[in-house]
N, CA, C and O atoms as a GROMACS GRO file, in nm:
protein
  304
    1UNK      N    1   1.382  -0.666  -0.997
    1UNK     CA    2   1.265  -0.625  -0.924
    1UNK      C    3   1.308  -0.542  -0.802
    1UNK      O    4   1.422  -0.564  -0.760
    2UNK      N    5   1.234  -0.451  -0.741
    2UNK     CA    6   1.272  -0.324  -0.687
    2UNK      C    7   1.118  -0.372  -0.544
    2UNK      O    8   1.007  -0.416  -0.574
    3UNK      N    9   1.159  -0.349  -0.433
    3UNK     CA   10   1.044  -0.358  -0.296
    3UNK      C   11   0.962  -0.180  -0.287
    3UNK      O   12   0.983  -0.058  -0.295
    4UNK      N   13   0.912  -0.232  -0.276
    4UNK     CA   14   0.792  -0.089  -0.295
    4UNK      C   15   0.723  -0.119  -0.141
    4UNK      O   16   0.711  -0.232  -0.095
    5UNK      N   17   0.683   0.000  -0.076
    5UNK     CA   18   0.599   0.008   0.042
    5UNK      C   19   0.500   0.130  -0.031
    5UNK      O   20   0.523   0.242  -0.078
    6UNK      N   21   0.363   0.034  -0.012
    6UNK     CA   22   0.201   0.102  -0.078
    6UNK      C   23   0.146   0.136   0.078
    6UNK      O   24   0.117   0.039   0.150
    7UNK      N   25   0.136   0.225   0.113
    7UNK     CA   26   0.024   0.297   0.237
    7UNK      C   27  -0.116   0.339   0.220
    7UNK      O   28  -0.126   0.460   0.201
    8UNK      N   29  -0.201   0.288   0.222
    8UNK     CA   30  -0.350   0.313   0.192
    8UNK      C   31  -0.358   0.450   0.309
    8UNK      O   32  -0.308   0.446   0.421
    9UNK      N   33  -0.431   0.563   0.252
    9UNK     CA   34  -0.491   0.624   0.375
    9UNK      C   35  -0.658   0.658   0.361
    9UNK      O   36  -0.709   0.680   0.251
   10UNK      N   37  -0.718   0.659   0.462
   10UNK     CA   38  -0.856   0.765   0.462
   10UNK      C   39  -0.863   0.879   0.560
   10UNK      O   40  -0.838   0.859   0.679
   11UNK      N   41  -0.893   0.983   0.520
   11UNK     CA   42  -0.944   1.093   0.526
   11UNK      C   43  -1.059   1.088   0.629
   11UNK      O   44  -1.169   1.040   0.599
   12UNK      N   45  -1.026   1.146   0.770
   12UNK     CA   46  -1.140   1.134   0.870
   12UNK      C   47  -1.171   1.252   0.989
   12UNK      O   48  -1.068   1.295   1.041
   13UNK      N   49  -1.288   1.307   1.035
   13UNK     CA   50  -1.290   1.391   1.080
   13UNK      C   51  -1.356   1.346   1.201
   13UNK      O   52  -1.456   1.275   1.218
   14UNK      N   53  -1.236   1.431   1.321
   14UNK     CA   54  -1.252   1.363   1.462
   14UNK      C   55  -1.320   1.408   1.514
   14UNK      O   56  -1.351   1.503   1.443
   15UNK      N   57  -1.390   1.413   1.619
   15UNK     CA   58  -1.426   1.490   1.732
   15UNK      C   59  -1.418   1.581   1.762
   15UNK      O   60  -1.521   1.630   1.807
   16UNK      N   61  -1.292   1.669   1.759
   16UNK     CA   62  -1.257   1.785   1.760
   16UNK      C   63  -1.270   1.864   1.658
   16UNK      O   64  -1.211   1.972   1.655
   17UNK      N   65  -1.348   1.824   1.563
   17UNK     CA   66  -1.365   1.903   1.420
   17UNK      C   67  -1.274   1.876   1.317
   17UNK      O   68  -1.300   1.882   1.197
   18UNK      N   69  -1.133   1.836   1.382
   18UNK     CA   70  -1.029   1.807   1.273
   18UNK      C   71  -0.990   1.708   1.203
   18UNK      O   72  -0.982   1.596   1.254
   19UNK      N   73  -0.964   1.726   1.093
   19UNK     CA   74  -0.919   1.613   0.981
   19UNK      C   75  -0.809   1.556   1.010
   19UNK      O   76  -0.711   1.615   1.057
   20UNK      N   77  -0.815   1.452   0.988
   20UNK     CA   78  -0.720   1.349   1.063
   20UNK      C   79  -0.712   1.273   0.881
   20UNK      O   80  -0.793   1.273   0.788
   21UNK      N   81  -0.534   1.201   0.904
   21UNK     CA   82  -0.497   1.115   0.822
   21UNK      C   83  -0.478   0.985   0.867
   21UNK      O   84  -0.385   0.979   0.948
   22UNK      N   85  -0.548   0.847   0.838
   22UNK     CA   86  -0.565   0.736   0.919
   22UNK      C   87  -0.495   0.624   0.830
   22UNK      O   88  -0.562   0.583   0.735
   23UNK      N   89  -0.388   0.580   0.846
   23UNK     CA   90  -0.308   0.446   0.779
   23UNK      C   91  -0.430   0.353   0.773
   23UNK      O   92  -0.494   0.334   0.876
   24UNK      N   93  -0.472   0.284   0.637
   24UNK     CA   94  -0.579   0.190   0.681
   24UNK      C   95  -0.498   0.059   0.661
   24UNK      O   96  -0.516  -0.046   0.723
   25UNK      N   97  -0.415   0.079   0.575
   25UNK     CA   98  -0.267  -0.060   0.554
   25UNK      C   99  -0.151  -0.042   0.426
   25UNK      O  100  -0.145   0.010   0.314
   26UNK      N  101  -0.076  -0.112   0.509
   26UNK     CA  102   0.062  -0.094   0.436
   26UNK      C  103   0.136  -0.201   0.384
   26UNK      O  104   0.158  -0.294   0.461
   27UNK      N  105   0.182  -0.207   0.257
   27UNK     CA  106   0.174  -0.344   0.205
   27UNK      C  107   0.305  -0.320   0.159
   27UNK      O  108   0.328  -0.208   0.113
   28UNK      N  109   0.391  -0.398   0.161
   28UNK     CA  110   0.552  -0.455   0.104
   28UNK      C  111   0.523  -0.571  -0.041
   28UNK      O  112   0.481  -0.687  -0.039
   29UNK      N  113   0.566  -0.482  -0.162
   29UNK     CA  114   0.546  -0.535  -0.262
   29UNK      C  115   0.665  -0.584  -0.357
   29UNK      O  116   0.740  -0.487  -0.358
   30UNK      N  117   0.712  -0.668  -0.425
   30UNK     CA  118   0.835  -0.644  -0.564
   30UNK      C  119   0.766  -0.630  -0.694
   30UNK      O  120   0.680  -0.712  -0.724
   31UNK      N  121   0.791  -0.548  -0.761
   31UNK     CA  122   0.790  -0.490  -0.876
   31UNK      C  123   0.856  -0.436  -0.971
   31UNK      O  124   0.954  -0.374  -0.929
   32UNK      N  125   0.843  -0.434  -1.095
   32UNK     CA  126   0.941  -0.379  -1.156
   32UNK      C  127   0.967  -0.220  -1.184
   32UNK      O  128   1.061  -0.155  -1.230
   33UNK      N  129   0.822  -0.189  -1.130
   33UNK     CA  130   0.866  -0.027  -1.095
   33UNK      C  131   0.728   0.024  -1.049
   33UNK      O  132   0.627  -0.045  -1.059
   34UNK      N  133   0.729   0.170  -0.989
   34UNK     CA  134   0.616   0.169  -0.900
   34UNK      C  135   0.453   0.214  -0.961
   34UNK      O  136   0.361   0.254  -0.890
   35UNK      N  137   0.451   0.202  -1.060
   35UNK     CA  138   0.327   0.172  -1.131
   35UNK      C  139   0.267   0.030  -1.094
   35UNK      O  140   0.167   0.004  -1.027
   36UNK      N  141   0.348  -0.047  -1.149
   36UNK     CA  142   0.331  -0.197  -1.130
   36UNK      C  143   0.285  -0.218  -0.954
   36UNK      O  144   0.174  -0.260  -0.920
   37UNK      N  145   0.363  -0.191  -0.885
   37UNK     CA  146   0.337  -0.157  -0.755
   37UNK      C  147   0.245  -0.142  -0.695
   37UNK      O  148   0.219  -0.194  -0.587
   38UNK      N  149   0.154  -0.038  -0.780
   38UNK     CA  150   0.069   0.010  -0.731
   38UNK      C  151  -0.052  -0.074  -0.736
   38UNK      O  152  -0.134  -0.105  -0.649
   39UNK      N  153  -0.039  -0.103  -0.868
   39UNK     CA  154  -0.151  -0.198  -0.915
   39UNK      C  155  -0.155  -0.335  -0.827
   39UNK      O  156  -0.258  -0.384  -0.780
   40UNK      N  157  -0.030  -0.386  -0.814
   40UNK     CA  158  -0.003  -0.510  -0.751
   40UNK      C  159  -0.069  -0.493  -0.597
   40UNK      O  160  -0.166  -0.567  -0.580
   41UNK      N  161  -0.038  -0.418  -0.492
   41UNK     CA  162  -0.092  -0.318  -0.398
   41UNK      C  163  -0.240  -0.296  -0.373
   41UNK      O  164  -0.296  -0.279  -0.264
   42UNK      N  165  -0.280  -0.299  -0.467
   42UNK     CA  166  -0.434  -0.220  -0.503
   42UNK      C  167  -0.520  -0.417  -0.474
   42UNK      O  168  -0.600  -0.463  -0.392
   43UNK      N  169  -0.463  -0.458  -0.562
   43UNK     CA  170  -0.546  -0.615  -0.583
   43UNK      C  171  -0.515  -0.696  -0.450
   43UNK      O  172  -0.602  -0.764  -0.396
   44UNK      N  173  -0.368  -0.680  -0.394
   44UNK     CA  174  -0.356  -0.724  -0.236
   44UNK      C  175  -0.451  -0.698  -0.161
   44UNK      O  176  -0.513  -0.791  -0.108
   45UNK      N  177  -0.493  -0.530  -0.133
   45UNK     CA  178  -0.563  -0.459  -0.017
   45UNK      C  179  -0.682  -0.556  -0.047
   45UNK      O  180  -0.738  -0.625   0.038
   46UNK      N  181  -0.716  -0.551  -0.188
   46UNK     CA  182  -0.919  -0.597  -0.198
   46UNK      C  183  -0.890  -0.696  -0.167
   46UNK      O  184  -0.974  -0.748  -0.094
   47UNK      N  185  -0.794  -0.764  -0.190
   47UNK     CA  186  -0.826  -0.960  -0.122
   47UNK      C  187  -0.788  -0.930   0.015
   47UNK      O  188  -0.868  -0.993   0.083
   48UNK      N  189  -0.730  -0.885   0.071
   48UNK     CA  190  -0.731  -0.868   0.195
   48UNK      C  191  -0.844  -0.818   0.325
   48UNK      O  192  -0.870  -0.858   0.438
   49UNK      N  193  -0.898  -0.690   0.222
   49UNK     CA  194  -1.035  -0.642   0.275
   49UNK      C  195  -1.128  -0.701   0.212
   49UNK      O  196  -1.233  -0.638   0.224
   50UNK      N  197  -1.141  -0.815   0.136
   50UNK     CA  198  -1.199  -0.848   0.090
   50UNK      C  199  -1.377  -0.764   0.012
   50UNK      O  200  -1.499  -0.765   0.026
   51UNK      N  201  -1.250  -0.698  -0.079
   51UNK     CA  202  -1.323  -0.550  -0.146
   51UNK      C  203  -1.347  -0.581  -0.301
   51UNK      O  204  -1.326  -0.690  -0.353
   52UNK      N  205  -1.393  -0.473  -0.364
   52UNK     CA  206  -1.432  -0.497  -0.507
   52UNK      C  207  -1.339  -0.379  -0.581
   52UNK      O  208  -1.283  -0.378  -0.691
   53UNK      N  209  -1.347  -0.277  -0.469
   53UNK     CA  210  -1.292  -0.171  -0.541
   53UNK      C  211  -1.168  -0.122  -0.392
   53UNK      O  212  -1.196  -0.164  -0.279
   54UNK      N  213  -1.074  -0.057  -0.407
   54UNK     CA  214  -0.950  -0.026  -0.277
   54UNK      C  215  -1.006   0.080  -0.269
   54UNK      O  216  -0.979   0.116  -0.155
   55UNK      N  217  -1.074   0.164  -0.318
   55UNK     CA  218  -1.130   0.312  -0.294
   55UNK      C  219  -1.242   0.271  -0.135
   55UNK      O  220  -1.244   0.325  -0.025
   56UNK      N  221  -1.281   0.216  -0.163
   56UNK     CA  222  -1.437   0.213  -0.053
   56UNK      C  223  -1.335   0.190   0.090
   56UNK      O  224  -1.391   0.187   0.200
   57UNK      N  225  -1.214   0.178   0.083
   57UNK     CA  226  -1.175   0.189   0.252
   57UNK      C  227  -1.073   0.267   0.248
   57UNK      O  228  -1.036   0.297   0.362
   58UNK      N  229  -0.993   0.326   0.142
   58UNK     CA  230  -0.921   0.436   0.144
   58UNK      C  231  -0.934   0.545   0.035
   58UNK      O  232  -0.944   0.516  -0.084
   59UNK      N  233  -0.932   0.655   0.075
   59UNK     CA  234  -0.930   0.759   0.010
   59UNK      C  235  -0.840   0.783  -0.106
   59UNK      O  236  -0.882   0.830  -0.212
   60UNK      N  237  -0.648   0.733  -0.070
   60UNK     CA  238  -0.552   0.755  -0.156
   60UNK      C  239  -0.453   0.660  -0.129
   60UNK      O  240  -0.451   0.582  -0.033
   61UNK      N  241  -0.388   0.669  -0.199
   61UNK     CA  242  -0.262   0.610  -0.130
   61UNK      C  243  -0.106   0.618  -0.189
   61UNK      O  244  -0.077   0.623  -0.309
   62UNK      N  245  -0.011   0.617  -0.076
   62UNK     CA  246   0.104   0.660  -0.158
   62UNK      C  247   0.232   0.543  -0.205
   62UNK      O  248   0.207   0.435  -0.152
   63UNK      N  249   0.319   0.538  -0.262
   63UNK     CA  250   0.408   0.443  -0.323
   63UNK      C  251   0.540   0.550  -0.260
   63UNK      O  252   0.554   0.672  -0.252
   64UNK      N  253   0.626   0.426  -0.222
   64UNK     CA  254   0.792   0.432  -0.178
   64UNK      C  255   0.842   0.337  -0.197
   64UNK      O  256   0.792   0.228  -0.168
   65UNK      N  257   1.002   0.357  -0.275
   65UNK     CA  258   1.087   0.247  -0.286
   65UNK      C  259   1.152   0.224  -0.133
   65UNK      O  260   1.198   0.306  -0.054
   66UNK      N  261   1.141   0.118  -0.126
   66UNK     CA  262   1.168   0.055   0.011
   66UNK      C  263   1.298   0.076   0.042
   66UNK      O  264   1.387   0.074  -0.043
   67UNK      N  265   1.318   0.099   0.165
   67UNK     CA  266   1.501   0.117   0.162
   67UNK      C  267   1.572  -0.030   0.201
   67UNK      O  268   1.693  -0.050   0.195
   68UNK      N  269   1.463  -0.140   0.244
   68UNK     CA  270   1.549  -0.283   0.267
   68UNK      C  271   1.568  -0.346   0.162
   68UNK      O  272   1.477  -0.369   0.082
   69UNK      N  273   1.721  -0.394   0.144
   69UNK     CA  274   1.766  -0.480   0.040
   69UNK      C  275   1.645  -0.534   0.040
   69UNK      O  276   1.559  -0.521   0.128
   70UNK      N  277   1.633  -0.647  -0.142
   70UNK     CA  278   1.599  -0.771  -0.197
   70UNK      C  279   1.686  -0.893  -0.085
   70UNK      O  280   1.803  -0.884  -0.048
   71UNK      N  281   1.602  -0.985  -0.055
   71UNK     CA  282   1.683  -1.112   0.032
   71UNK      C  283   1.701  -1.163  -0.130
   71UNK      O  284   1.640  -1.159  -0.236
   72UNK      N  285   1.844  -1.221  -0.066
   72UNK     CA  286   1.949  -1.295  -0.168
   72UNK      C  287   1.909  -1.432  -0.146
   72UNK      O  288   1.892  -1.459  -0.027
   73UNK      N  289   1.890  -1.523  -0.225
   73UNK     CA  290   1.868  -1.658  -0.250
   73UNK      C  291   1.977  -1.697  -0.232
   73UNK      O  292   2.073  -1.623  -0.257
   74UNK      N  293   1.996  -1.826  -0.183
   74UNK     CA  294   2.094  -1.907  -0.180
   74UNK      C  295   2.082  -2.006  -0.283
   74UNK      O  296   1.993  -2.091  -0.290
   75UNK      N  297   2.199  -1.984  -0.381
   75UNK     CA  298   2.226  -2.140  -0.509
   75UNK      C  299   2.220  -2.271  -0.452
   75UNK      O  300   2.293  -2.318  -0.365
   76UNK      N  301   2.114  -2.328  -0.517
   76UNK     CA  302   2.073  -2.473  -0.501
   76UNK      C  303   2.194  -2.588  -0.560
   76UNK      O  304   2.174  -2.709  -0.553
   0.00000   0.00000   0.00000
């Protein structure tokens, strides 16, 4: 399994007329690759925002393999 970082963003226009990119959350996942990730990611955010769908608070969102090691277990 491989750590994935999922970044939700939305799409918002400020005050100043300009479009702005707004982190709505960022989630640290293991997966076996970043499809899985994504999906895994997607079902976090709605229980978290307690949502139906991850679209209604972000617009997109992107997938990165994490650059911090897997923590190593210690043998029982």
């Amino acid at each position: 399994m491989a750590r994935y970082m999922v970044t939700f963003f939305k799409d918002i226009l400020g005050d100043n007329g300009h479009h702005a990119e707004v982190c709505q959350h960022l989630l640290e996942v293991e997966a076996a690759n970043s499809g899985d990730a994504t999906e895994l990611a997607k079902r976090k955010f709605c229980e978290i925002e307690r949502l139906s769908d991850w679209s209604l608070h972000a617009d997109r969102l992107r997938v990165s393999e994490s650059e911090r090691p897997l923590e190593q277990q210690a043998p029982h």
